[in-house]
C-alpha positions as CSV (number, residue, x, y, z in Angstrom):
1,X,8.5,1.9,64.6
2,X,7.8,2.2,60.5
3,X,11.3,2.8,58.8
4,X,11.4,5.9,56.7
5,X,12.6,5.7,53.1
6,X,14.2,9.2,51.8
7,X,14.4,9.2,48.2
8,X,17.8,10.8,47.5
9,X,17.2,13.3,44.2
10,X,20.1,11.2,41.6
11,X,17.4,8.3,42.6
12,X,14.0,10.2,41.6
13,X,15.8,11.7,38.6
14,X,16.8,7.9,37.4
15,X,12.9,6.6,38.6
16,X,11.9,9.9,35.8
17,X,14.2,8.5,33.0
18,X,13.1,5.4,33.8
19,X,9.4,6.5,33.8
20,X,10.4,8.6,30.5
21,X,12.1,5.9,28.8
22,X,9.1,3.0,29.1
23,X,6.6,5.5,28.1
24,X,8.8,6.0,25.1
25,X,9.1,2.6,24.4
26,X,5.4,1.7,24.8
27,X,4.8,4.8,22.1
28,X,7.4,3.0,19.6
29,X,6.0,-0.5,20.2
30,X,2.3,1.0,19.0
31,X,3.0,3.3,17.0
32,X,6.7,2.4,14.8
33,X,9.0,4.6,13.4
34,X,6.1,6.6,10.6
35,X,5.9,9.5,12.8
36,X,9.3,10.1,12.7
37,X,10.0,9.1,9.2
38,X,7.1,11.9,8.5
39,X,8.3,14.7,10.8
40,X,11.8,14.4,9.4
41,X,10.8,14.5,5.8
42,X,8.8,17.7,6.2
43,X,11.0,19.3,8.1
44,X,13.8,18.2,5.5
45,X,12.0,19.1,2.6
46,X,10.2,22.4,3.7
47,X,13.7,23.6,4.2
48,X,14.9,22.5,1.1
49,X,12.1,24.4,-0.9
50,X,9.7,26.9,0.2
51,X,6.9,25.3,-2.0
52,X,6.3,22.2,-0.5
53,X,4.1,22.8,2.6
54,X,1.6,24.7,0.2
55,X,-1.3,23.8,-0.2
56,X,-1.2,23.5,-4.1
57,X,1.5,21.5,-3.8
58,X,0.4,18.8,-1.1
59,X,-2.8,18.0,-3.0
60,X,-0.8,17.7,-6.5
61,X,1.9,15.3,-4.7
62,X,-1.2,13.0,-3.0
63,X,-3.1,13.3,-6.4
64,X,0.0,11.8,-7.9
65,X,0.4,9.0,-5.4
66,X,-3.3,8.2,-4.8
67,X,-3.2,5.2,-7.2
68,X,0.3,3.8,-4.9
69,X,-1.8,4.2,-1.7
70,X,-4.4,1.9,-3.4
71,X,-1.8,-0.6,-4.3
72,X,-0.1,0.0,-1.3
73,X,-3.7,-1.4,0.4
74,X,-4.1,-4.2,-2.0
75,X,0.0,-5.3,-0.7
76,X,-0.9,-4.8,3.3
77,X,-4.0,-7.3,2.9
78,X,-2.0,-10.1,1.8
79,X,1.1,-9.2,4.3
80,X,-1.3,-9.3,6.7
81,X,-2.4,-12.4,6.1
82,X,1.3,-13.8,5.7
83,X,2.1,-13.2,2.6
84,X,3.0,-10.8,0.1
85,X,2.4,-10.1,-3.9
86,X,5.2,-9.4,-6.9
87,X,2.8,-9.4,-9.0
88,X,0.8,-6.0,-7.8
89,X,3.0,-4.1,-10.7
90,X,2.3,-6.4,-13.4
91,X,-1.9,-6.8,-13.1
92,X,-1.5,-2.9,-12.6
93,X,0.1,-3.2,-16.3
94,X,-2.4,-5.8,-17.8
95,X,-5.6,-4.2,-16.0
96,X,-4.2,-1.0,-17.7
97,X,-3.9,-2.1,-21.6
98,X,-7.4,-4.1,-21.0
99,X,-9.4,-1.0,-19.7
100,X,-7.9,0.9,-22.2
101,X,-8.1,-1.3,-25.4
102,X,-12.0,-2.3,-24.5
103,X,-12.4,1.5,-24.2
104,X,-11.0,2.1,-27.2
105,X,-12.6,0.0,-29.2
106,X,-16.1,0.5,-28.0
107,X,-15.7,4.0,-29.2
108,X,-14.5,2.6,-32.4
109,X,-17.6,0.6,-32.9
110,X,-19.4,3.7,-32.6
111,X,-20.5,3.5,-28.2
112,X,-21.2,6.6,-26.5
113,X,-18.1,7.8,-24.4
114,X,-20.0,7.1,-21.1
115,X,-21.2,3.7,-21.9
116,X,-17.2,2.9,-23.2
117,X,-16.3,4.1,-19.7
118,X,-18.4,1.5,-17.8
119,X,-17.2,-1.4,-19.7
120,X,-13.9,-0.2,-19.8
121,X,-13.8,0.1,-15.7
122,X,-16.0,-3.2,-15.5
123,X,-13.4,-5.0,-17.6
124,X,-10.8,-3.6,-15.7
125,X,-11.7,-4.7,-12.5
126,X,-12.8,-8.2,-13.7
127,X,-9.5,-8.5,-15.2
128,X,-7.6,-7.7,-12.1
129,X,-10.5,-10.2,-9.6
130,X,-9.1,-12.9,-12.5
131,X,-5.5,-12.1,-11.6
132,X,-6.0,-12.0,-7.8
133,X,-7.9,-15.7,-7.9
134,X,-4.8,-16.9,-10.2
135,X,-2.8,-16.2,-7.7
136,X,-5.2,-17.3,-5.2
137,X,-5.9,-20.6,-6.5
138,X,-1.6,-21.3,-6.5
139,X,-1.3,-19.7,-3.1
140,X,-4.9,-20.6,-1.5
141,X,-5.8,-23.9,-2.6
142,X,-2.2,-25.3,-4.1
143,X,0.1,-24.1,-1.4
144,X,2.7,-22.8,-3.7
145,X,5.0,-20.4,-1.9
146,X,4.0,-17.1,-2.5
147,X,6.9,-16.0,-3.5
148,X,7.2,-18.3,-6.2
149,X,3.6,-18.1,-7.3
150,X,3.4,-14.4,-7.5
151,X,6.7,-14.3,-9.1
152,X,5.8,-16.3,-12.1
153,X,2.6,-14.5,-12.2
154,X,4.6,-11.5,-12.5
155,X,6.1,-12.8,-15.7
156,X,2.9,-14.7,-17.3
157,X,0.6,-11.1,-16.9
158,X,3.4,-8.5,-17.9
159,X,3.6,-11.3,-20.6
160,X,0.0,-10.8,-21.7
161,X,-0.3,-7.4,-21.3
162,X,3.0,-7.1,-24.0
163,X,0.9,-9.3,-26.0
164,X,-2.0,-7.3,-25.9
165,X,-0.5,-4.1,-27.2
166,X,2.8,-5.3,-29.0
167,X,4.6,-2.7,-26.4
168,X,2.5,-0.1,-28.1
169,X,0.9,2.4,-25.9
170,X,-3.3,2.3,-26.0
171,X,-5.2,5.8,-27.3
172,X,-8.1,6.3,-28.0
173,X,-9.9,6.7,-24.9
174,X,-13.1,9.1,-24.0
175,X,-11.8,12.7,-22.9
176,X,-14.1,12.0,-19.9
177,X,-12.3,9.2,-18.6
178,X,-9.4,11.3,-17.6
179,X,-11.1,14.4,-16.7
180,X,-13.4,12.6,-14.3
181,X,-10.9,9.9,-13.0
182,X,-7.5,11.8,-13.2
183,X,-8.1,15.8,-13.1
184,X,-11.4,16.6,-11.5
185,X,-12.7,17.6,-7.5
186,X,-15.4,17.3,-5.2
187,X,-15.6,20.4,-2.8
188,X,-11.6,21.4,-3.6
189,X,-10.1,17.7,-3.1
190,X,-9.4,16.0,-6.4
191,X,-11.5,12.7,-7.1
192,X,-8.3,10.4,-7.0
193,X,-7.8,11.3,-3.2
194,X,-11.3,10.8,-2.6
195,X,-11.4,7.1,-4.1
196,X,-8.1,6.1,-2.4
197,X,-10.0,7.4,1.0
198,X,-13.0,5.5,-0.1
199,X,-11.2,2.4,-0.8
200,X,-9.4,3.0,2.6
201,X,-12.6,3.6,4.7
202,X,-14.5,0.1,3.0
203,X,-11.4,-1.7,3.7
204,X,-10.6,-0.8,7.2
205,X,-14.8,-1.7,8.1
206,X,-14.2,-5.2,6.2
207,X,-10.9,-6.0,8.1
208,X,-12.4,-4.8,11.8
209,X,-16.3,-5.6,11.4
210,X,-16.2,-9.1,9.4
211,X,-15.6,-12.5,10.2
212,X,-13.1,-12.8,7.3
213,X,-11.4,-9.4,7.9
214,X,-10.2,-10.6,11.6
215,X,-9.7,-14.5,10.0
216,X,-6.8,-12.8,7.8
217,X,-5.0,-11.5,11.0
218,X,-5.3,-14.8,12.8
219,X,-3.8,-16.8,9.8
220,X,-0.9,-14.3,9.5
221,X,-0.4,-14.2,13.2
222,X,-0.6,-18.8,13.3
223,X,-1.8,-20.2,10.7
224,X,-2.1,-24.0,12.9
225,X,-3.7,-22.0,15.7
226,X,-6.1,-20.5,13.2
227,X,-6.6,-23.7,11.7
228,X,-7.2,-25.2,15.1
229,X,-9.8,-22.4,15.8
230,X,-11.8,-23.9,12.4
231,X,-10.3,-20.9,10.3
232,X,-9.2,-21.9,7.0
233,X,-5.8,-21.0,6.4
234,X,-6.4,-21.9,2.4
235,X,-9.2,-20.0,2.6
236,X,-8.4,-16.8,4.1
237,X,-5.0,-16.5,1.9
238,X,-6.9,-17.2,-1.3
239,X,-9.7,-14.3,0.1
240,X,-6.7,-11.6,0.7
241,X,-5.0,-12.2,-2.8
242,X,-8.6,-12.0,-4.7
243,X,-9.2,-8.7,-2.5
244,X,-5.9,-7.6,-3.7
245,X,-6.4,-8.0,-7.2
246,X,-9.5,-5.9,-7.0
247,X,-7.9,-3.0,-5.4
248,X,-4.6,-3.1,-7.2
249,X,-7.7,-2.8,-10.2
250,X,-9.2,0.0,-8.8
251,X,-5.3,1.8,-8.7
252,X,-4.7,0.6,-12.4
253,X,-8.0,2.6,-13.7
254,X,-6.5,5.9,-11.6
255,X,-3.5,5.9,-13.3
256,X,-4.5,4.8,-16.9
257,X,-6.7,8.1,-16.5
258,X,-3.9,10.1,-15.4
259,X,-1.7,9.1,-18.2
260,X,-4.3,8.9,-21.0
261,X,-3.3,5.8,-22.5
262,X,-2.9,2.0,-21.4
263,X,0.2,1.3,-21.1
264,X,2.2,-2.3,-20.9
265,X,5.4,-1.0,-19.2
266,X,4.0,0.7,-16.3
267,X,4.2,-1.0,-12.8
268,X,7.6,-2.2,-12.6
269,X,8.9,-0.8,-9.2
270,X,4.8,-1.4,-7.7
271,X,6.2,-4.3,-6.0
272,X,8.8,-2.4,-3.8
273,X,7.0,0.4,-3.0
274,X,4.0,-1.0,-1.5
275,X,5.8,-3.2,0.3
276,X,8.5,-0.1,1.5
277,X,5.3,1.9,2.2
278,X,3.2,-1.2,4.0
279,X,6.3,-1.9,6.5
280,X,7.1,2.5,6.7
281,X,3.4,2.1,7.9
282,X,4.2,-1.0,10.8
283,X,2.9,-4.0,8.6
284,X,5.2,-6.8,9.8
285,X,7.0,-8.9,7.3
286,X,6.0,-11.7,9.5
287,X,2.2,-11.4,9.2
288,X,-0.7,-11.0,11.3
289,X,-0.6,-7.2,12.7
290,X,-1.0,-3.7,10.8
291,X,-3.7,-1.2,10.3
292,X,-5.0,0.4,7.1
293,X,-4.4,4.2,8.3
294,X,-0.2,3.4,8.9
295,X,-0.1,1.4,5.8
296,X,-1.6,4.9,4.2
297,X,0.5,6.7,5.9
298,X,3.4,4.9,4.5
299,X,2.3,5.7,1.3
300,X,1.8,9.2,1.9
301,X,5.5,9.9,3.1
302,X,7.0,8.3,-0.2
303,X,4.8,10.6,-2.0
304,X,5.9,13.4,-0.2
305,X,10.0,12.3,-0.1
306,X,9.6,11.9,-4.1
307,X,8.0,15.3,-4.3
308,X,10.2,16.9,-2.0
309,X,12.9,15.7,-4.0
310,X,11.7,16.9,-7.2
311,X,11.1,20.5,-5.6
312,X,14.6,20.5,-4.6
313,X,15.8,19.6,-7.7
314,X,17.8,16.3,-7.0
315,X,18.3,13.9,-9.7
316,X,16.1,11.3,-9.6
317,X,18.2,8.2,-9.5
318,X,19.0,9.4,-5.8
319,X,15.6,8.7,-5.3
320,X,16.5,4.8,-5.9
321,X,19.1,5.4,-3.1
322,X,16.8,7.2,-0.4
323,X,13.9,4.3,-1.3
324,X,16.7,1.4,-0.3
325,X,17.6,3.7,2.7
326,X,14.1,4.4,3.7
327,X,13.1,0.5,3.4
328,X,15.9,-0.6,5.2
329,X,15.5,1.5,8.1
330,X,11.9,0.8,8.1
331,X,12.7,-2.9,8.5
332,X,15.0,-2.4,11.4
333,X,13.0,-0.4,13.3
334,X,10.5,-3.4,12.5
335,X,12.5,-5.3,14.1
336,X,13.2,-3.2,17.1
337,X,9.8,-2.8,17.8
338,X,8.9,-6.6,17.7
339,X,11.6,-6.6,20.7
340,X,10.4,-3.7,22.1
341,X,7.1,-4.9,22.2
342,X,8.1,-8.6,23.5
343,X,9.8,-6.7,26.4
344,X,7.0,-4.9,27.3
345,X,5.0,-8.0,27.4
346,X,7.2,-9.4,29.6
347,X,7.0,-6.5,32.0
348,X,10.7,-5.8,31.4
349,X,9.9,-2.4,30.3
C-alpha cells in the first residue's frame, strides 16, 4: 500500500517563498540592480518636482547626456574585453579643440561652412581612431597594464590638447555645426538621441553578429582559454580600445556642438561616469559579460539623477556624493549577483 504524503500548509507556504525567492534571485542574476536603481530615481525625483516626468523635460535631460551614453559605449567595449580606459575624458578634450580649430580655420581660409563641417568631423574622428590605437598599441601589442597605459595617455592628450589652444576656448565654428549636431530633430526626437541610438544599434550588431564582437567576450571572460581557442588576446584588446577611440570621437563632436566651442578642459570626470554607468548597467569589472542596452541604461539613470537633482534644486556638489553612493552600490550588487549567479549554477538556488 502507497504511503500518502499530506503537505501540511506552514510546508506549502515555505515551498512558495522558496519558489518566490529563486525566481527572484534568477531575475537579479540576469538582470542586476538597473531596474531598481531606475524605479527608485523616478519615483524619487517625480516627487521631488512635478516637472520631471514631462515630456519636455525627459528629452532635454537625454539630449544633454546623449554624448555620456556614447562614451559610456566606447568604456563597456573595453570592460568587456577586460579592461577599462582613463583616458575616454581626455581624447574627448583633444578630439574637441582639433574638430574645432580645423573648423575654424577652414572658415578662415575662406571654405564654405558645410565643407569646414566635414573636415572638422573627419579630423575629429581620425584624431580620436589615433588615440584609441595609442593606447592599443601599449595595451594590445606591449602588454602594458591598462591601467597604467591609459593613465599616462590621460596626461600626454589633455597635454596636447592644452597645447593646442593655450587653455583658450576654440570659436569660430559654422552656426550649422551646432544647429544640426546640438539643437535640431528628426520627427520630434532631437538628432543627438538619434546618433547615440545609432551608435548603440551598429554596436550591439558588431558585438552579437561578428567574429571579433564575440572574440572580445571570450578574452574578458579567459584570456588563456581564448588564446587556446586561436583567439588573440593582443588582438582583440588592441580592436576594443581602437573601437573606443572612435566612439568616445563621435561623443566629443556632440558635445563640441552643444557648447559651441572646442574646449581643452572638458572631460575630466568622463572616466568615472562611464565606468559608474557601464557597471549601474551589469558590465562586470572583471570582464567578459554585459550588453549594450544595460550599459545604456546606465547612462540614462545618471542623466536623469543629475537632472532630477537640478529640478529639485540641490546643490550640485551633492551630486559628487550621490555619484560615489550610486557607484558603490552598483559594485556591490555586482558582486552579489556574481554569487547569485554561481549559486544558481550550482543548483543551490
Amino acid at each position: 500500500m502507497t504511503d500518502v504524503v499530506v503537505e501540511t500548509k506552514p510546508a506549502a507556504a515555505r515551498k512558495r517563498r522558496v519558489n518566490v525567492t529563486g525566481a527572484a534571485a534568477r531575475v537579479f542574476a540576469r538582470v542586476g540592480a538597473l531596474p531598481i536603481l531606475l524605479a527608485i530615481a523616478v519615483v524619487v525625483f517625480a516627487m521631488l518636482s512635478p516637472n520631471f516626468l514631462t515630456v519636455d523635460n525627459l528629452q532635454s535631460a537625454l539630449r544633454q547626456n546623449a554624448y555620456i551614453a556614447i562614451i559610456v559605449l566606447a568604456q563597456f567595449v573595453v570592460l568587456v574585453a577586460g579592461g577599462f580606459d582613463l583616458s575616454v575624458g581626455s581624447i574627448t578634450a583633444l578630439v574637441s579643440v582639433a574638430s574645432a580649430t580645423a573648423m575654424s580655420d577652414r572658415l578662415a581660409a575662406g571654405s564654405s561652412p558645410a565643407e569646414a563641417i566635414v573636415i572638422g568631423l573627419l579630423i575629429g574622428l581620425l584624431v580620436g581612431l589615433g588615440a584609441g590605437a595609442v593606447n592599443a598599441v601599449g595595451i594590445g601589442m606591449l602588454k602594458i597594464n591598462p591601467f597604467i597605459m591609459t593613465l599616462a595617455t590621460a596626461s600626454i592628450f589633455a597635454g596636447l590638447a592644452l597645447k593646442v589652444t593655450a587653455g583658450v576656448p576654440v570659436s569660430g565654428l559654422p552656426a550649422d555645426f551646432s544647429d544640426v549636431f546640438g539643437y535640431s530633430s528628426w520627427w520630434g526626437v532631437s538628432t543627438p538621441i538619434w546618433i547615440a541610438i545609432a551608435a548603440a544599434v551598429v554596436l550591439w550588431a558588431l558585438l552579437r553578429w561578428t567574429r571579433p564582437g564575440r572574440n572580445l567576450y571570450a578574452v574578458g571572460s579567459n584570456p588563456n582559454a581564448a588564446r587556446l581557442s586561436g583567439i588573440s588576446p593582443g588582438r582583440t584588446m588592441a580592436l576594443a580600445y581602437m573601437t573606443s577611440g572612435v566612439l568616445v570621437a563621435v561623443g566629443a563632436l556632440l558635445l563640441t556642438a552643444r557648447l559651441q566651442t572646442g574646449e581643452s578642459n572638458i572631460g575630466a570626470d568622463l572616466p568615472l561616469l562611464s565606468i559608474a554607468a557601464a557597471v549601474i548597467g551589469g558590465v562586470s569589472l572583471r570582464g567578459g559579460s554585459g550588453n549594450v542596452l544595460n550599459a545604456v541604461l546606465g547612462a540614462v539613470l545618471l542623466g536623469l539623477v543629475t537632472n532630477g537633482m537640478n529640478l529639485a534644486r540641490i546643490e550640485s556638489y551633492y551630486e559628487m556624493i550621490v555619484l560615489g553612493v550610486v557607484l558603490a552600490v552598483a559594485v556591490l550588487a555586482d558582486r552579489l549577483r556574481g554569487r547569485v549567479a554561481a549559486a544558481i549554477n550550482a543548483g543551490r538556488v
